[in-house]
N, C-alpha and C positions, 0 to 999 in steps of 0.2 A: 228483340230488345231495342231496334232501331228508334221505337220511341218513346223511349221510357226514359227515366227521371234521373239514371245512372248514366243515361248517354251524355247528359246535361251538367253532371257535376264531375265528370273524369275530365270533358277536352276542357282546359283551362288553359293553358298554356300551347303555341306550338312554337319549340326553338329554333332559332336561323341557324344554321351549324355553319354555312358557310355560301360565301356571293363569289364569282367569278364570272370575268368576260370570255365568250367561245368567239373564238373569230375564225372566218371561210380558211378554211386549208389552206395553205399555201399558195394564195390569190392578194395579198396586200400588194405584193410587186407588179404582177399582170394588170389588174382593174387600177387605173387610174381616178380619182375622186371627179366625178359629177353627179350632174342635177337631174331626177329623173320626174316628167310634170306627171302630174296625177291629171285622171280625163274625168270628159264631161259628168260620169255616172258616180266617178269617186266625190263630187263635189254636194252629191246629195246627201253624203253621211253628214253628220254633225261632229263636229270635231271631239266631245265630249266623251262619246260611243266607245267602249269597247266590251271585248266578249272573250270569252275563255272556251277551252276547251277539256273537257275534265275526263281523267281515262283511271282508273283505278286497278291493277296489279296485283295477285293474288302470291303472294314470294313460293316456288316451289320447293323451294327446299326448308318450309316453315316447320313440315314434321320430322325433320333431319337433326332435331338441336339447335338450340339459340346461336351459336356460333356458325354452322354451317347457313343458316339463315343472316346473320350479319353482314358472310364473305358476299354470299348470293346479291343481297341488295347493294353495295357497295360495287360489286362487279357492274349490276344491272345501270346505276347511278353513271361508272367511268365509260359503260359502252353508249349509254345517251347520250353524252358529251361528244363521244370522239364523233359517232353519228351524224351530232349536229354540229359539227366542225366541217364534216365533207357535205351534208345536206346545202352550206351556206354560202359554196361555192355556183350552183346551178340559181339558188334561191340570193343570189348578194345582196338586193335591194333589199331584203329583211335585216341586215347587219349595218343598215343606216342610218339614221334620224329625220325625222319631217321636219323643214322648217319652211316659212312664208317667204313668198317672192315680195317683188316690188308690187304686187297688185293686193298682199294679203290673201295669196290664197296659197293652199298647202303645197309643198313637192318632197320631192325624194332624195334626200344629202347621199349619194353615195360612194362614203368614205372606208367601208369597212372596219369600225372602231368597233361591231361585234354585237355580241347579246348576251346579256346577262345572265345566267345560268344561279338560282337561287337552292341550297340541300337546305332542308330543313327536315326536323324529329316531331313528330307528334307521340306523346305518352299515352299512347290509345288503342286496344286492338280493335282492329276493325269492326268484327261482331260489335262492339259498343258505338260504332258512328253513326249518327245520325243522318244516314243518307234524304230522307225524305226533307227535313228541313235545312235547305242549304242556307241562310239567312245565319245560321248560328255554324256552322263553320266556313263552308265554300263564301269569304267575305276577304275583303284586303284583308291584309296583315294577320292572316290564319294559314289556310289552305290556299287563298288566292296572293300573291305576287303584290306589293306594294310600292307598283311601279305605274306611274300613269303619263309616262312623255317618248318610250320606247315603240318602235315597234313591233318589237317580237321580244316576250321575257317569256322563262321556264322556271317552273317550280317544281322537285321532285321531293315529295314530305313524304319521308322511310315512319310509318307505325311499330307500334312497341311489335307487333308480330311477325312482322319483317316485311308485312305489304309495301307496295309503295302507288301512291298518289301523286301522279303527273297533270299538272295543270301548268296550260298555253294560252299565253294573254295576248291576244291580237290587236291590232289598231284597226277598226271597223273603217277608217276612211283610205286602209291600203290593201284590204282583204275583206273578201265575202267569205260567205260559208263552203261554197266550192272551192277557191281558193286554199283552205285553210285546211281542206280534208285532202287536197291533193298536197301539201307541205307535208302534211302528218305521216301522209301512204311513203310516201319519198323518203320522208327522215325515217320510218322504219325501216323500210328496206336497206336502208345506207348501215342503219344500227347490227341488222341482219345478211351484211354483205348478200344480199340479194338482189339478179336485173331489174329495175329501173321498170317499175306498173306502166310509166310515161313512155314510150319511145321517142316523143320529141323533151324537151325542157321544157322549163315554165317558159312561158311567153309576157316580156312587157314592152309588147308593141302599142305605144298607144296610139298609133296612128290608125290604127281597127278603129278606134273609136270616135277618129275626127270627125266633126260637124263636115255636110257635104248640101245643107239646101241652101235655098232663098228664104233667108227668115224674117222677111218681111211679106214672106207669105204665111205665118205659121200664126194658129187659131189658138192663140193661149190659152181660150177657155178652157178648152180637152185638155188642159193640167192646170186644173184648178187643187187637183189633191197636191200639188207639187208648188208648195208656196216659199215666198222669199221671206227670210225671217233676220231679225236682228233680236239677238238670243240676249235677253236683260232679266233681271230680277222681274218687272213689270208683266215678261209677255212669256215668261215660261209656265208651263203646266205646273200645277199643284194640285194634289188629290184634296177634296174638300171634308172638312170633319173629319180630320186624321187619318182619312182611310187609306192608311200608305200603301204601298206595291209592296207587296211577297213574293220569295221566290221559294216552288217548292217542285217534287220530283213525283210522277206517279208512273204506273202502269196499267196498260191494259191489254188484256187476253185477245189474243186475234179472232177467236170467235165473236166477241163484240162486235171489234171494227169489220167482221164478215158480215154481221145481222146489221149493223147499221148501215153496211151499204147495200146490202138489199131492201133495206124501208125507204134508201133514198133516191133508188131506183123505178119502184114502184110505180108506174104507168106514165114512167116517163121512156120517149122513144128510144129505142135502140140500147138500153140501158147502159147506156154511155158513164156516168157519175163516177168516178174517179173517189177511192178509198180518201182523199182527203179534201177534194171538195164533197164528201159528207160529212166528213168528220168537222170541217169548218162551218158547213151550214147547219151542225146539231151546238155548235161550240156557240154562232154567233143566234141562234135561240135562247140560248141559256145566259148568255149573258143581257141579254132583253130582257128575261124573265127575274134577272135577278136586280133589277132595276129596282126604283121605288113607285109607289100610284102618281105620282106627282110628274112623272117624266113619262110620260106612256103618249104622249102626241109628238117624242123628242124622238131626232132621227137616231137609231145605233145601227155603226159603221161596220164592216168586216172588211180588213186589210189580206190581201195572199202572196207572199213574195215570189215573184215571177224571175227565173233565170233566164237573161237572153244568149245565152254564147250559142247555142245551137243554131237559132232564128238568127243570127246577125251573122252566121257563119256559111246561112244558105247561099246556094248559088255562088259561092266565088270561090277560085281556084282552091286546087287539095292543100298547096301551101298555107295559104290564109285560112281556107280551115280550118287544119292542122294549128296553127297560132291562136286562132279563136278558140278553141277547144280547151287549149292550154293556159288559157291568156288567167295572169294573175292581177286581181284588182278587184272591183265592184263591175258587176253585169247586172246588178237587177233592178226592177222595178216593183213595185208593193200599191198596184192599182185597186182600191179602195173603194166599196158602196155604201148606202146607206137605205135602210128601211125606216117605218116608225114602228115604233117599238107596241104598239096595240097589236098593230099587222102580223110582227112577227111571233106575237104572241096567241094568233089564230091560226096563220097558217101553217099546214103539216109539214113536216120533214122531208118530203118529197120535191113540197112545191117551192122552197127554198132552197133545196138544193139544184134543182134546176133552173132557178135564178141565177145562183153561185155559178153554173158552170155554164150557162150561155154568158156571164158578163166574161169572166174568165178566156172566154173563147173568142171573145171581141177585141182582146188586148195582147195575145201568147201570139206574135206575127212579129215580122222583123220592122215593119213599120210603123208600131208604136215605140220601140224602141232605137229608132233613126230619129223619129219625129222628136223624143225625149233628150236627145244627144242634142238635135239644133234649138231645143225649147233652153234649154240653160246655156249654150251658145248665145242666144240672143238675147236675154236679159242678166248675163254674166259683168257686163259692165255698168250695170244699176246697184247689184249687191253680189258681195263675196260669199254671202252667206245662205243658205237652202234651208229647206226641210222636208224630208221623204211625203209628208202625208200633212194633210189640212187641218188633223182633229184640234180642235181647240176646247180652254177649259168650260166656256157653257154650253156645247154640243150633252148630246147622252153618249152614252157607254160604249167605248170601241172595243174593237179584237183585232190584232197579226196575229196571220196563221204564216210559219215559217218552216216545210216540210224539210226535215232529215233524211227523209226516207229511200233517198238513191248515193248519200255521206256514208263515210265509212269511218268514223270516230268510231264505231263499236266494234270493229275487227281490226285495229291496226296491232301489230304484234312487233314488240320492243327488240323479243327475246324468249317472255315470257308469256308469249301465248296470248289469245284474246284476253281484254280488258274485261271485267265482270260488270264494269261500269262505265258507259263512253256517250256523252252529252257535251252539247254546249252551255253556256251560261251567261247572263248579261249581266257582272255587279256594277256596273256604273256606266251611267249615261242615256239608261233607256226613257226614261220619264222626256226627254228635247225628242223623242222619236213618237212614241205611240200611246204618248196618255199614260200611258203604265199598264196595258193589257197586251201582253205575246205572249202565244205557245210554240214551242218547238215538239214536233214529235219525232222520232226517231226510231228505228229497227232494235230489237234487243240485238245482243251478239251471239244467241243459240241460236238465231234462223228461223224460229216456230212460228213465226208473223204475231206476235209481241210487238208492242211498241211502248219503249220510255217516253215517258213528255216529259219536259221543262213548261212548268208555268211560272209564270210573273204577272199575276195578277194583282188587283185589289182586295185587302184582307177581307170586305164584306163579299166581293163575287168571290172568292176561294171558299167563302164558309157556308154559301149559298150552295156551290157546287158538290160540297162534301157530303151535303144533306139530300142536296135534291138528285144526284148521279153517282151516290156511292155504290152501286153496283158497276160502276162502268171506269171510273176513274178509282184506280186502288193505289193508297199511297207504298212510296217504293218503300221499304224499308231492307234490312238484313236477310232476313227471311225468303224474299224473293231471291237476293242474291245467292244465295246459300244453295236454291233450286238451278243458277245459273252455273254456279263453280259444279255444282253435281255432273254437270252435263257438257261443260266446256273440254274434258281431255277426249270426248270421242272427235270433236271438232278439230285438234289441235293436231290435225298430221302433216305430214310431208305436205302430201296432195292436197292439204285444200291450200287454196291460193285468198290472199288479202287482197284483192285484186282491186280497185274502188268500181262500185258502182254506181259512182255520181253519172 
């Protein structure tokens, strides 16, 4: 029923029951208030950017009686709090506010004044939610948090069945996605009095990330995708002929993503091709294909978000690795190509994907990522202002590919056992980033090499897609979940561990 007509006429409402600020444990005395600078790599977000984190909750005690269900959520609700009271001790810079220096560029107030904590009721059981289309509920002021100056808000919205739906709104220019999945791993464990996944803390050393060349030897052309922007009505993206950006949820069977990495293997050496640069080089075909005859001599781009803490972590003492490792902030890069769009509508799946992964293979070094630190170093005092990637609005058709796949959003356990449902989500600010095309794909949380995507595409490449890859992309609905709760209590024992796999 996830998509059907009744899912659409029940959620009409969901109530704020109640806002309150969580503040770090017993730390407003010890932390005294400063200012913490954001580095070279945080300065490439767009201040507009943020992302959610969406984890869905299946109440165990929902066939015990409405009442015994009510106590349940209500418990589960006070033990995320107290959680995120000790999480925000180790994590303080999250219980800050951003504000600009004297240059206009962002940093880290920290004062401890806390984080929001939002309960809200939706009149919905879950069977009727419309998982597949998050645009009609995962939106502000429903399931998503209608806060956009915070750094860290929580929303917990208890359903009429006693599930409950936690969604986590991050500020994209003080957290990646690694970042965000080791907060999540931490506040669970805190919520579950369980040892600490981390053996060290979070790290925010931003001295790891100081500028350290001669930048007046640095060849700016080699970040040409990394442009300096002044963000105005004039020079922002706009989808043309209404074709705005959707966001919606699908899945796909691991057998798929098996046979497509074997076609994208296929006589190329050492079958080297990495489950997701094929899956980006079948993604950024189809968004070629679904172009119109009028654009086919136009370049379309495919973006892959690269994480450096590993690579920037080599070679220096176990300390600073250890801090790299842990380091909370932005580490990445989202190095960007470009075909035309005939070509890639000729060549096979193979010879694209070995495209994808030889350029790929020219950038995952610690020294594009050094060179990238002194490249906004050095034209830092021109503009305050960045922007991750070059696409512009008369360019063809781009894609960000933005891999989940070693996150552990889909195994974090409150209390309540894996989430049936654990994604990220971008409801505002993606359009100053990527044109309005990223996919995130993600691990289910049964294990079975399943993977959820998040897409946020353009409504004509989504309906392109549904036609032309309906065997391969299947929307998420209830149904599917229904197959996960099936199978989630063999997973749910002592011994397995939520360990992150980032």
């Amino acid at each position: 029923m996830g998509l059907g007509d009744k899912a659409k006429s029940l959620f009409q409402v969901v109530k704020m029951v109640k806002k309150e600020v969580v503040v770090p444990l017993g730390v407003s005395s010890l932390i005294q208030k400063h200012w913490l600078p954001v580095s070279n790599l945080d300065l490439l977000i767009p201040s507009q950017l943020k992302f959610v984190a969406i984890q869905c909750y299946k109440n165990p005690a929902s066939d015990s009686g409405p009442q015994a269900s009510t106590n349940a959520a209500e418990s589960f609700i006070s033990s995320l709090k107290r959680g995120l009271a000790q999480v925000l001790v180790p994590f303080y810079p999250l219980a800050g506010e951003v504000v600009r220096n004297s240059l206009g560029e962002p940093e880290i107030c920290c004062n401890n004044r806390g984080v929001e904590f939002i309960e809200a009721y939706a009149d919905i059981e879950l069977e009727n939610l419309n998982i597949h289309n998050l645009d009609q509920n995962f939106v502000v002021g429903k399931l998503v948090p209608d806060n956009n100056h915070d750094i860290l808000v929580v929303q917990s919205t208890t359903l009429k069945c006693g599930s409950v739906i936690v969604v986590t709104l991050f500020d994209h220019r003080i957290s990646d996605g690694y970042s965000a999945s080791m907060f999540l791993v931490s506040w669970a464990e805190f919520v579950r009095s369980k040892p600490l996944t981390y053996n060290n803390p979070p790290s925010f050393r931003r001295s790891l990330l100081n500028p350290s060349r001669n930048f007046g030897s640095i060849d700016t052309s080699d970040y040409d995708k990394y442009v300096t922007v002044v963000t105005t009505p004039e020079n922002t993206s706009r989808p043309r002929n209404n074709d705005n950006p959707i966001n919606r949820l699908y899945y796909i069977k691991a057998e798929h993503i098996n046979n497509l990495q074997t076609l994208a293997c296929k006589n190329n050496s050492n079958n080297n091709i990495t489950k997701i640069e094929s899956f980006s080089a079948f993604l950024w075909k189809l968004i070629a294909k679904s172009s119109t005859s009028t654009d086919v001599e136009k370049q379309c781009k495919v973006g892959i978000v690269v994480d450096g803490r590993k690579l920037l972590g080599r070679g220096d003492g176990k300390e600073d690795h250890n801090a790299m490792s842990n380091f909370f902030g932005n580490v990445i890069s989202i190095p960007n190509w470009g075909k035309r769009i005939c070509d890639l509508n000729k060549e096979p799946l193979n010879e694209v994907a070995r495209d994808v992964h030889k350029s790929l293979k020219g950038v995952v070094m610690k020294e594009h990522f050094s060179g990238l630190i002194d490249w906004v170093e050095a034209i830092r005092p021109k503009s305050g202002m960045f922007r991750l990637s070059s696409y512009k609005i008369d360019d063809g058709p781009s894609i960000m590919v933005s891999s989940g796949l070693r996150f552990s959003t889909g195994v974090v356990d409150f209390g309540w056992g894996r989430p049936i449902l654990g994604t990220f989500h971008f409801p505002m600010g993606m359009r100053n980033l990527t044109k309005g095309s990223y996919v995130y794909p993600a691990l289910s949380p049964i294990g079975n090499g399943d993977w959820v995507v998040y897409m946020h595409l353009f409504k004509s490449q989504l309906e392109f897609i549904d036609k032309e890859a309906s065997n391969f992309f299947k929307p998420l609905t209830f149904d599917y979940l229904r197959s996960i709760m099936d199978q989630l209590p063999y997973l749910q024992k002592d011994d397995i561990s939520i360990k992150s796999k980032i």
